[in-house]
N, C-alpha and C positions, 0 to 999 in steps of 0.2 A: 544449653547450646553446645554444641561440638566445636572445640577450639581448635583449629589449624597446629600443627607441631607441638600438641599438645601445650603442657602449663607458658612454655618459655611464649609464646606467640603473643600475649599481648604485651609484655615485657620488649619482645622483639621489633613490634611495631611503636610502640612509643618511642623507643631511645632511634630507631628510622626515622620517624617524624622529628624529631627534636634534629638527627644530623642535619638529613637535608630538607628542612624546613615548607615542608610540604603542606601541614595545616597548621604546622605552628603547636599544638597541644594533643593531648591521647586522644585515641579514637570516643567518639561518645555517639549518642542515637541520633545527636543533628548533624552530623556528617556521612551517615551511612546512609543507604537505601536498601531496603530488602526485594529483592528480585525472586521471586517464584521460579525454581527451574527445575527441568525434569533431565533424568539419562538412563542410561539403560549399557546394559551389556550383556555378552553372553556367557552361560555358564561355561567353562570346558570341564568336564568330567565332573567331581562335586566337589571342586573349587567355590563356595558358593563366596566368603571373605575377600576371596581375588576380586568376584567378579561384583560387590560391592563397592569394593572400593575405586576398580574401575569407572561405574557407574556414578558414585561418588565424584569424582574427576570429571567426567564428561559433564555431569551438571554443573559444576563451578567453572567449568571452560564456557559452555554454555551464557552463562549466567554474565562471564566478565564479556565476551563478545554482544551481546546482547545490549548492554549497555557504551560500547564503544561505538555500535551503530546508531544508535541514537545518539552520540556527540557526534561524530563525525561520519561523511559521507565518504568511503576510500573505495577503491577501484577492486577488480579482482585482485593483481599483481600487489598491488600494495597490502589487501588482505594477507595475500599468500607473505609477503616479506615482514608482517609488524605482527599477527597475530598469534603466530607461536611463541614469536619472543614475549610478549605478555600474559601467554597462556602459562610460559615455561617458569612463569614467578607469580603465582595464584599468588602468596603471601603478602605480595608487597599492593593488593589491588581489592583483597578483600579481609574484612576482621572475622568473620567467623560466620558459623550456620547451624540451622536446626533443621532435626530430619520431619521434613511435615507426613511422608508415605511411604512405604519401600513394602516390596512382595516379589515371589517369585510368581513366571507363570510360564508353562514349558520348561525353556531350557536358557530361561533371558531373565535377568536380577533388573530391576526399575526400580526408583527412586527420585521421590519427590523432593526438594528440598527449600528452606527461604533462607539463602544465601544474604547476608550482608555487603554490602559491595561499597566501596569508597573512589566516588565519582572525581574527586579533585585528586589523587593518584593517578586517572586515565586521563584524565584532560592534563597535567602537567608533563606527563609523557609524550600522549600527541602532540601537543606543542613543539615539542623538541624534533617530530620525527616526520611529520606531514604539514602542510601547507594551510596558513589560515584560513586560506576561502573552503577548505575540507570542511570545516566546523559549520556543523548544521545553527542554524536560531539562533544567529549572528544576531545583536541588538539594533534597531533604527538609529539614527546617530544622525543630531542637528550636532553642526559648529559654528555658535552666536557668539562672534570678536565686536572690537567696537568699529565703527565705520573706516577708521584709516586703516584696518587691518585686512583687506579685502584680499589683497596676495597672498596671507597666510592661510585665511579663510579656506578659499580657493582650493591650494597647494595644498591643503590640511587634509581635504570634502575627496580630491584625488586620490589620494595614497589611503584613503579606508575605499573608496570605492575598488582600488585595485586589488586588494586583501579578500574583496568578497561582501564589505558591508554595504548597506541599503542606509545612503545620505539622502536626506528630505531637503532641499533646498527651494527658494522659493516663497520663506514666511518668513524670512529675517527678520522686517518690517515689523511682523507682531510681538516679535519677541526683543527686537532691541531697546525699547523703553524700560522694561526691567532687566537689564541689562546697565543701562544708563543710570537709574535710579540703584541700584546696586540692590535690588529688590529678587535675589538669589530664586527664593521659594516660590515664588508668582512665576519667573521665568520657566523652572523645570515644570511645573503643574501644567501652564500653556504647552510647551513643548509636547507633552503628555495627551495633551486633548489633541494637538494638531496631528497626531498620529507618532512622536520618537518614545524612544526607549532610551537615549540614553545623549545626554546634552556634555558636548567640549567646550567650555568658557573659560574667561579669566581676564585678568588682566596682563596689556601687552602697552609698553613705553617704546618711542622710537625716537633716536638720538643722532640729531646733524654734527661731526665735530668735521669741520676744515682741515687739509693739511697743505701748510704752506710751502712744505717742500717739492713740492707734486705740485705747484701750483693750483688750478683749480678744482681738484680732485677733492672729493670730499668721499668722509668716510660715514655710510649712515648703519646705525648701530638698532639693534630691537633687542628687544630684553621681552618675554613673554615667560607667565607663572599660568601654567593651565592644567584643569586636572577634567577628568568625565564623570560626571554625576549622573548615577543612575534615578530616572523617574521617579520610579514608583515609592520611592522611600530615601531619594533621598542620599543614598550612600555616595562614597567617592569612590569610586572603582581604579580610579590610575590618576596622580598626577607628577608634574616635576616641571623644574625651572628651565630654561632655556635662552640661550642669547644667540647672533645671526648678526653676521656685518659682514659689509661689499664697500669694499675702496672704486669709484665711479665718479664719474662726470654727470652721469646722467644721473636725475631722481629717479625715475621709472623703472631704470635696471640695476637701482643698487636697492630700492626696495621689495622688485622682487627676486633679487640672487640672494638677498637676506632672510627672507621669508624662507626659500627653500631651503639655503643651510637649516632653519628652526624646524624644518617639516620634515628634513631629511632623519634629524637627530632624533624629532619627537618619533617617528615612525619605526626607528628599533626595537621599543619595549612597549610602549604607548601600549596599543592594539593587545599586543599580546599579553600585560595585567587585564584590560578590560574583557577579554577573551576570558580570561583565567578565571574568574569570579563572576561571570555571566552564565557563562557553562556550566561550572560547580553550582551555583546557587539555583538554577533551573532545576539540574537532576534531582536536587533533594528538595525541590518543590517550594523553596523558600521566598522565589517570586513567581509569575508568573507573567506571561504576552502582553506585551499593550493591550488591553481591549475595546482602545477606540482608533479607527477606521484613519485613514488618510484621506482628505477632503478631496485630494483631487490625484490619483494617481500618475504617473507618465504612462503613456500610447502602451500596450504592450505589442510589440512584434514579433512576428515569426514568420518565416520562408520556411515555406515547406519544398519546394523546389526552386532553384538546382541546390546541390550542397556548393558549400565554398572547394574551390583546387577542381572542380569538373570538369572533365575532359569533355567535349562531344564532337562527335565529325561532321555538325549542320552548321548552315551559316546562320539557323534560328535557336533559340531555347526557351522552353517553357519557364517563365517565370511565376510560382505560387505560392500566395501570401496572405497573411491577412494582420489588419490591428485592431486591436480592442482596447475600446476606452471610456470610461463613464465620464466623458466631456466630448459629445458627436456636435457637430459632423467632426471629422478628422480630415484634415486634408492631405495629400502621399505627392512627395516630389520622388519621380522617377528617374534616374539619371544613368546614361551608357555611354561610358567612356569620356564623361564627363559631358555630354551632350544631354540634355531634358526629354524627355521621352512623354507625350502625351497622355494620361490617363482619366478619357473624358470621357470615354464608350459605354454604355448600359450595359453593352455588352461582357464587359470585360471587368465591372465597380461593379458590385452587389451591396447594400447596405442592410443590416438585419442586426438584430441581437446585440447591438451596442458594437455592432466587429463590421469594418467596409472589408469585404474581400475580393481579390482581383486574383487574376489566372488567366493567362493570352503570353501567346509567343512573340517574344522580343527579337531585335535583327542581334546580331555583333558581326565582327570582324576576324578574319582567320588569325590566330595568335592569339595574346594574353586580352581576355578583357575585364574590365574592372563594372560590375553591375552596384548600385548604389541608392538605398529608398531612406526614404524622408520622412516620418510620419507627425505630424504638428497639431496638435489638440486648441480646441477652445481659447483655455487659460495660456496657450504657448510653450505647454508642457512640449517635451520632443522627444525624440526613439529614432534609432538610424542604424540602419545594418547594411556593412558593405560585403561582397564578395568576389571574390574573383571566379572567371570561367574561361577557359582556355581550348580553343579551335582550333582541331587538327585533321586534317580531311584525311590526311595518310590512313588514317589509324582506323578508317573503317574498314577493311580488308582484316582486320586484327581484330575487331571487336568478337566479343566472344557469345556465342549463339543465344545462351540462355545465359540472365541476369535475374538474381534476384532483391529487390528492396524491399529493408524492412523501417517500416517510420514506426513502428510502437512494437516495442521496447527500443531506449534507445540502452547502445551498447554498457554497460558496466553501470545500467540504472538500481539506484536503490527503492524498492517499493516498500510500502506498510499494507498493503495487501494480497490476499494469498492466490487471488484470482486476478488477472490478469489479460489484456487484449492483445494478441501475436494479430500487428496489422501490416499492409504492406502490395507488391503487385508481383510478378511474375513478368519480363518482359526477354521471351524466346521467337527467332527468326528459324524455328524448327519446331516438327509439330509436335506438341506434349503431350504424354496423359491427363486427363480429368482428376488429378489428385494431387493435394499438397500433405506433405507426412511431416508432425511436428512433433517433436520429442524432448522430453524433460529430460536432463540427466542418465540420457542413453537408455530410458525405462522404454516399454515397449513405445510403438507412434501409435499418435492418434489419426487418424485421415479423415478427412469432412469432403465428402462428394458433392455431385449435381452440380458444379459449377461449370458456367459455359466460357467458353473460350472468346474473349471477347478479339473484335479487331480493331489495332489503331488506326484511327482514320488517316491521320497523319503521317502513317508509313503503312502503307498497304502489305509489308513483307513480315511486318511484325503481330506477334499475337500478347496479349497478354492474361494471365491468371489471375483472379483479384484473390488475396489473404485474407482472413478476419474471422480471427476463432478466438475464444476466448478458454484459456488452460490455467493451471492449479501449479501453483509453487510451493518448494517444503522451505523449512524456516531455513534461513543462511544464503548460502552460494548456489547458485542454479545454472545449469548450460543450457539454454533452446536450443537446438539445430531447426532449421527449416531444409524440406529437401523438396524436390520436385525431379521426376524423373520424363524423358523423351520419349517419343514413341522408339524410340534404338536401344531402349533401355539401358538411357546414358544420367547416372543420377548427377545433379547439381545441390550443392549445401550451402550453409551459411551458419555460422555460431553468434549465440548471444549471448554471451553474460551477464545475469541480474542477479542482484540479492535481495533476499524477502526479509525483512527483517517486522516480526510481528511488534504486537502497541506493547507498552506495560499494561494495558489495563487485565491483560491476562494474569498478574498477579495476583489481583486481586482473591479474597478467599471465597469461598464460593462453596453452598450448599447443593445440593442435587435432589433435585425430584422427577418421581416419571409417574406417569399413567400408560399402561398395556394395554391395548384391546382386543382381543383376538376370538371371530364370531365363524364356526364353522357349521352349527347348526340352528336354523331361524323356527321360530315360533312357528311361521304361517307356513303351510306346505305348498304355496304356490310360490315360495322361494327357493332355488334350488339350493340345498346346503352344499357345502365346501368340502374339501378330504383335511387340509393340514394347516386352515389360519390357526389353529387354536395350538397346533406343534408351533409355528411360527412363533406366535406370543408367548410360549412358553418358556421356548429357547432365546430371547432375547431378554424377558425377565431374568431368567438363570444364570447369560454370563454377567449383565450390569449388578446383581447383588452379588454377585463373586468378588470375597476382599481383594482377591489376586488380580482381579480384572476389573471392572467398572465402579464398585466401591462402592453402591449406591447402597444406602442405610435401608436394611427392611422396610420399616415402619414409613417411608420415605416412599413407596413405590404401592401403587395398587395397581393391580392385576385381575383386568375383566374379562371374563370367559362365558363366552355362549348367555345362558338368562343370567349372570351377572351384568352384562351391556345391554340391558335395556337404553332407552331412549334417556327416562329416567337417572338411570345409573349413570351412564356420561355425561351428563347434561350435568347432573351432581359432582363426578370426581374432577370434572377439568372445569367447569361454571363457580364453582362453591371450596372445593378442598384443594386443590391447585391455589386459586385466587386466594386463599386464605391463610398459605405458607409460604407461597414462594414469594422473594424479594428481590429488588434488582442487580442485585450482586450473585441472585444464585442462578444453576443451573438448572433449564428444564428439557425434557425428553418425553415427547407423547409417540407412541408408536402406535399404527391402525391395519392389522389384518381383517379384511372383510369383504362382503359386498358393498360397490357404488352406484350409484340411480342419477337420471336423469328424467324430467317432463316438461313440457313444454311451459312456460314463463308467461301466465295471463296478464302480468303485470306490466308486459314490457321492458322492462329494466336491465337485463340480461341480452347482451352484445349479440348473442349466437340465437336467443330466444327460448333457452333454456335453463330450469333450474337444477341444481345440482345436489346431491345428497350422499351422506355416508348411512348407510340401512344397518341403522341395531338390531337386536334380536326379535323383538316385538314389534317390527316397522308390518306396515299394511300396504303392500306393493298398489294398490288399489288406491290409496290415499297415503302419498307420502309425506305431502304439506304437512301434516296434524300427527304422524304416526313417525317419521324417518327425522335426521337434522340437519336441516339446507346449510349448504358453506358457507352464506350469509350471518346463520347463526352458530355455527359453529366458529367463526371470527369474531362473534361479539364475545364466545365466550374465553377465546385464546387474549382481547384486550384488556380481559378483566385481570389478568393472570400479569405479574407487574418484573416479571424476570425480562432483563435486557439481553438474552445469550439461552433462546428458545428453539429446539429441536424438534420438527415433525414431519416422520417418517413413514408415509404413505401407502401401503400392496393394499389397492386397491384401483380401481377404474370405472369410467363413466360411460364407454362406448361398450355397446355389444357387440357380437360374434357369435361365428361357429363353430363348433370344436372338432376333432379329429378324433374323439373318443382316449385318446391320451390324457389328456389333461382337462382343466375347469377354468373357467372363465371367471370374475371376480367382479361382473357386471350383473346388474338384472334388468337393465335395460332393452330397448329393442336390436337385432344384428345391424340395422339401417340407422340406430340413432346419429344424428351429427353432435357433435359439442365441439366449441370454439376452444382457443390457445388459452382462453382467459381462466379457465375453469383452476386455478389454484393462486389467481389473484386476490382470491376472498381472502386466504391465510397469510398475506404474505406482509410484510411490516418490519420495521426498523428491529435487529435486532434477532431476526428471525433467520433460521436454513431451514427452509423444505426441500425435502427430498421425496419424490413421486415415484412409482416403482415403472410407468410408463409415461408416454406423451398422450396429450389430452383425447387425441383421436384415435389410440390404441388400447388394447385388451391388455391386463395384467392376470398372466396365468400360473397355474399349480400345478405341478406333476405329481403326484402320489408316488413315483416308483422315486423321486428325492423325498421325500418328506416332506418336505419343504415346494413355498410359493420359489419361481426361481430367484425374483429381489430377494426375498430373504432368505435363502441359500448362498447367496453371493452375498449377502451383506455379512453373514457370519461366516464364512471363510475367510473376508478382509479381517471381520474382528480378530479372528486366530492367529492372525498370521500374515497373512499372503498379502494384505494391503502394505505392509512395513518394508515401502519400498527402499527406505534408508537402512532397515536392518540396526536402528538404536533403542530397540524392544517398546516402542509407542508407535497407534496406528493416531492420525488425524482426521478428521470429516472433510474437511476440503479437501488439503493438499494430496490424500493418501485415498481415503475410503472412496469416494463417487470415484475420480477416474476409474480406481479399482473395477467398484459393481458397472459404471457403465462401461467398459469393454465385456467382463463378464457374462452381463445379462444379456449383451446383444448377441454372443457367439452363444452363450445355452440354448437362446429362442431358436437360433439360427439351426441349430443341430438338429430343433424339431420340428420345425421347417412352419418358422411363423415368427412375426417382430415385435420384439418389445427392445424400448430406448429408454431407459431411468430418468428424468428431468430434476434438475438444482433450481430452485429461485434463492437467493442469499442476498442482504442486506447485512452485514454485520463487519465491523473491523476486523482486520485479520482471518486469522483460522482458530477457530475457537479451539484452544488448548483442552480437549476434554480429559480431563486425567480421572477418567471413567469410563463409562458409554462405549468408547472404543478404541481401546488400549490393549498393548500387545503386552 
């Protein structure tokens, strides 16, 4: 292992620990977690030690960010203000590392590494520096007092819910007999089934003394010893003593001005032990989530229109909403301006999917008004969101021409995955172009056309653009912009900031295998052979077993070419030798240059009425059933194959064409075949990224004057290089490589005057960290 500041560092850290009592003893293997993290740098001139240990640094910066996102949810500004200060003391956050990889490739040093990381160091820090509702997997939290303690209860269930925690309330009932029976272990286990993580009890004494100089005045006094036991085992995660007294006349207000002094005082530290060792014991994996269900949730709500603080210059607004609740029907009290607002209309109540949803324009009044919904389940569960909207007719004279909303992403959201839905509308009183341009991190824009200009019926002067694309984030901080430009070619923007923060499970260690196929010449001469699948497959074998590049172990990779890819021979390396190595911890990579088939489907079963085929080298165009391997079964052989983090990479196509004598077609289909959108559903499953070199209704072609099919010319120029839109010497399959090939591929076709679109189907957490395959 590579020790930080060499020998003194763990000397360092202990007598740390010991000052400011952080874990209390030396670092040891149940306190740490090891974090897989990768970096990269550039060389300058043959600096190569510089630019090590550069690299070096960026992974362990890497590595302690990575884990601070997974405690805590923080904004951009607040990233920008807390994380250099903890990047700037790597020592005090992590005990040490081993180099798992390191290679040079070009002119860029990368390295692998499993970094040690000590998670109750970041959480004790956060603590001090950001706000408790920040902290992600906050615990469920019952507070079961004995029945006179209802005030404190109460006062208790408030002040965590204002912190950010999720109080269950509602089952007192079942859990105050043990409670009462002083039956500790019965009570947390119940609590546990009802759905909490982590039960506040104890005992609480309350004490009338008179004072006769005050005449009636009585002083009542509470004494309460409480601490928070965690479910699942049982621990005490916080307790402490506490007393509370109010000199009163009344009973009512001296028990509960007592109660709050005790809630006041508990509410200092309370929370924030229970925080402390909830946090820390999750990261290192020591407990884990309630795994039983909450019997009956409250309503969930959500207005999606107006926002709260909304300006508008009508005397109406769209009010849109909906609640969901598994306890229907739900009933919704509507209220404006404190007046009840009817919602009885079919028109306007939709009930479906366990959600009533409404949407209809509401009256107000010119000035502040105050909009207020209700939503009341079954069992009496409740949910209520108030907001304010504010009418000012001035202000339409001032409104500005083109507006744009974005409802998905919201601003400064943190996600766990790498792909993403920019949704949202367009609402311009001037006419626009047919184009919305959305850009990651100032990288080129992507533009999605054919969309029609809708009109609101509702204001005849206004148009609107609907949004709804879905884009690729790299790990960390990311800026959207959305633009939309006028017919005056007057551009309008909008920024978003989101952070991508991928899973741990990308730590995990992970083997790698692949299977190649690449078939440029077919057995049968009524198939037209190919000029460069077999350059294709050649070159994509050569950089994955590159140690400097993809890493993938020889003996690990087989490589089918021309009458090696029989029918036979796939059917064996991906059915039988795939399924018989890989495991679900490892990586797998199937790549297919060839010809695709399509015939008509006797069986019916098939959406479009056709079945679909990859044609090996000895297929019989004449009989492909019995000779070629329908996506049917080429899916039964990808299920047999037991890797969860599976890659297949498509130049190939199902529809035919003409050619222009340039190039070759990758179909052997008819130019008139149809095939449906479904045609790469056969492959597609938990766990999986396909990547297609075209869309189901287009040709995937070959230029000979590249060498190369154009997807895989643009695929290995991302590998090289040019997809590394962050420039930290690693390229990725989501975040980096598709956007890459699919602008690529479309402006290559485009040059030679014909369309091809690359298409993603992806089911998988994150962005699979390939520290291979495709690596800069």
């Amino acid at each position: 292992m590579k020790m930080i500041n060499k020998n003194i560092f763990a000397f360092f850290v202990m007598i740390m620990f010991i000052l400011n009592n952080s874990i209390g003893s030396a670092i040891t293997q149940d306190n740490v977690i090891v974090i897989r993290s990768e970096g990269g740098s550039k060389i300058d001139g043959k600096n190569v030690e510089s630019a090590k240990e550069k690299a070096i640094q960026n992974a362990l910066r890497k590595a302690i960010r990575s884990e601070v996102y997974e405690i805590v949810n923080i904004s951009k500004s607040e990233s920008e203000r807390l994380l250099p200060t903890i990047e700037s003391k790597v020592n005090d956050y992590i005990a040490g590392y081993d180099i798992n990889d390191e290679n040079m490739f070009n002119d860029a040093f990368r390295i692998i590494l499993d970094v040690q990381v000590i998670p109750q160091n970041i959480v004790n820090y956060m603590l001090d520096v950001v706000e408790m509702s920040s902290f992600r997997n906050k615990p469920r939290i019952f507070v079961i007092l004995s029945e006179d303690q209802k005030f404190l209860s109460t006062t208790i269930e408030k002040g965590f819910v204002s912190l950010g925690f999720r109080v269950i309330s509602g089952k007192e009932n079942e859990l105050r007999p043990y409670l009462d029976s002083g039956d500790t272990d019965r009570l947390i286990k119940t609590a546990m089934k009802l759905g909490g993580e982590v039960v506040i009890t104890g005992e609480c004494t309350w004490t009338k003394l008179e004072d006769n100089r005050l005449g009636k005045m009585v002083s009542w006094q509470n004494e309460a010893s409480l601490k928070a036991i965690r479910c699942q085992d049982g621990q005490v995660l916080s307790a402490g003593n506490f007393k509370g007294a109010e000199l009163t006349l009344n009973e009512q207000t001296g028990k509960r001005k007592a109660s709050e002094k005790i809630a006041t005082e508990l509410l200092k530290d309370f929370p924030k032990k229970v925080i402390k060792v909830w946090s820390t014991d999750l990261a290192l994996g020591k407990i884990k989530l309630n795994p039983y269900p909450i019997e009956s949730e409250p309503p969930q709500l959500v207005i999606d229109k107006p926002i709260d603080q909304a300006i508008t210059d009508e005397i109406t607004i769209r009010l849109s909403s909906y609640v969901k609740s598994d306890q229907n029907p739900v009933e919704i009290r509507l209220k404006v301006n404190n007046s009840s607002l009817a919602l009885d209309s079919n028109i306007h109540l939709t009930l479906g999917n366990n959600a009533t949803y409404f949407n209809r324009q509401i009256p107000i009044k010119v000035g502040e008004n105050t909009i207020s919904i209700l939503a009341i389940d079954q069992n009496k569960n409740t949910a209520e969101k108030t907001l304010k909207v504010i009418c000012d007719p001035s202000r339409k004279e001032n409104k500005p021409p083109v507006e744009i909303k974005i409802s998905s992403p919201l601003p400064n959201q943190n996600v766990r995955e790498s792909k993403i839905l920019v949704a949202g509308e367009v609402i311009s009183s001037v006419p626009l172009k047919d184009q919305v341009k959305i850009t990651v991190n100032d990288k080129e824009p992507m533009p999605f056309r054919g969309m029609k200009i809708k009109r609101n019926p509702e204001k005849e002067s206004e148009q609107s653009l609907p949004i709804n694309k879905e884009i690729f984030l790299t790990p960390g901080y990311n800026e959207i912009k959305v633009a939309v430009t006028t017919e005056t070619d007057q551009e309008v923007k909008v920024n978003i900031p989101v952070t991508y923060t991928p899973t741990a499970s990308q730590t995990y260690e992970r083997r790698k295998f692949a299977v190649i196929i690449g078939i440029d010449k077919y057995k049968n001469p009524n198939i037209e052979n190919l000029n460069v699948a077999g350059v294709d497959a050649k070159s994509i074998y050569e950089i994955i077993t590159d140690p400097k590049g993809g890493g993938f172990p020889i003996e690990n990779v087989k490589l089918l070419l021309n009458d090696q890819a029989t029918r036979e021979g796939i059917t064996k390396a991906l059915g039988e030798w795939l399924s018989s190595q890989a495991n679900p911890n490892d990586m797998v990579l199937i790549f297919y240059s060839g010809h695709g088939g399509i015939e008509p489907d006797p069986t019916g079963e098939e959406p479009d009425g056709n079945s679909k085929y990859i044609i090996p080298y000895d297929a019989d165009p004449n009989n492909l059933f019995s000779t070629a391997i329908q996506n049917s079964n080429l899916s039964s052989m990808l299920q047999r194959i037991g890797s969860n983090q599976m890659i297949f990479l498509i130049d190939c196509c199902y529809s035919g064409g003409t050619t222009t004598g340039q190039e070759t077609i990758k179909s052997i289909s008819s130019p008139y075949a149809k095939v449906g959108t479904d045609v790469y559903d056969d492959f597609s499953g938990s766990g999986r990224v396909i990547i297609s070199a075209s869309l189901p209704d287009q040709v995937s072609y070959e230029i000979p004057t590249l060498n190369h099919g154009i997807f895989t010319y643009s695929l290995l120029q991302g590998i090289y290089g040019k997809a590394d839109f962050n420039e930290d010497g690693i390229v990725t399959l989501i975040a980096e490589i598709y956007p890459f090939i699919s602008q690529e591929v479309v402006k290559m076709a485009h040059s030679f005057g014909f369309r091809q679109n690359p298409t993603l189907k992806c089911q998988v957490v994150g962005d699979p960290v390939l520290s291979g395959v495709l690596i800069r």
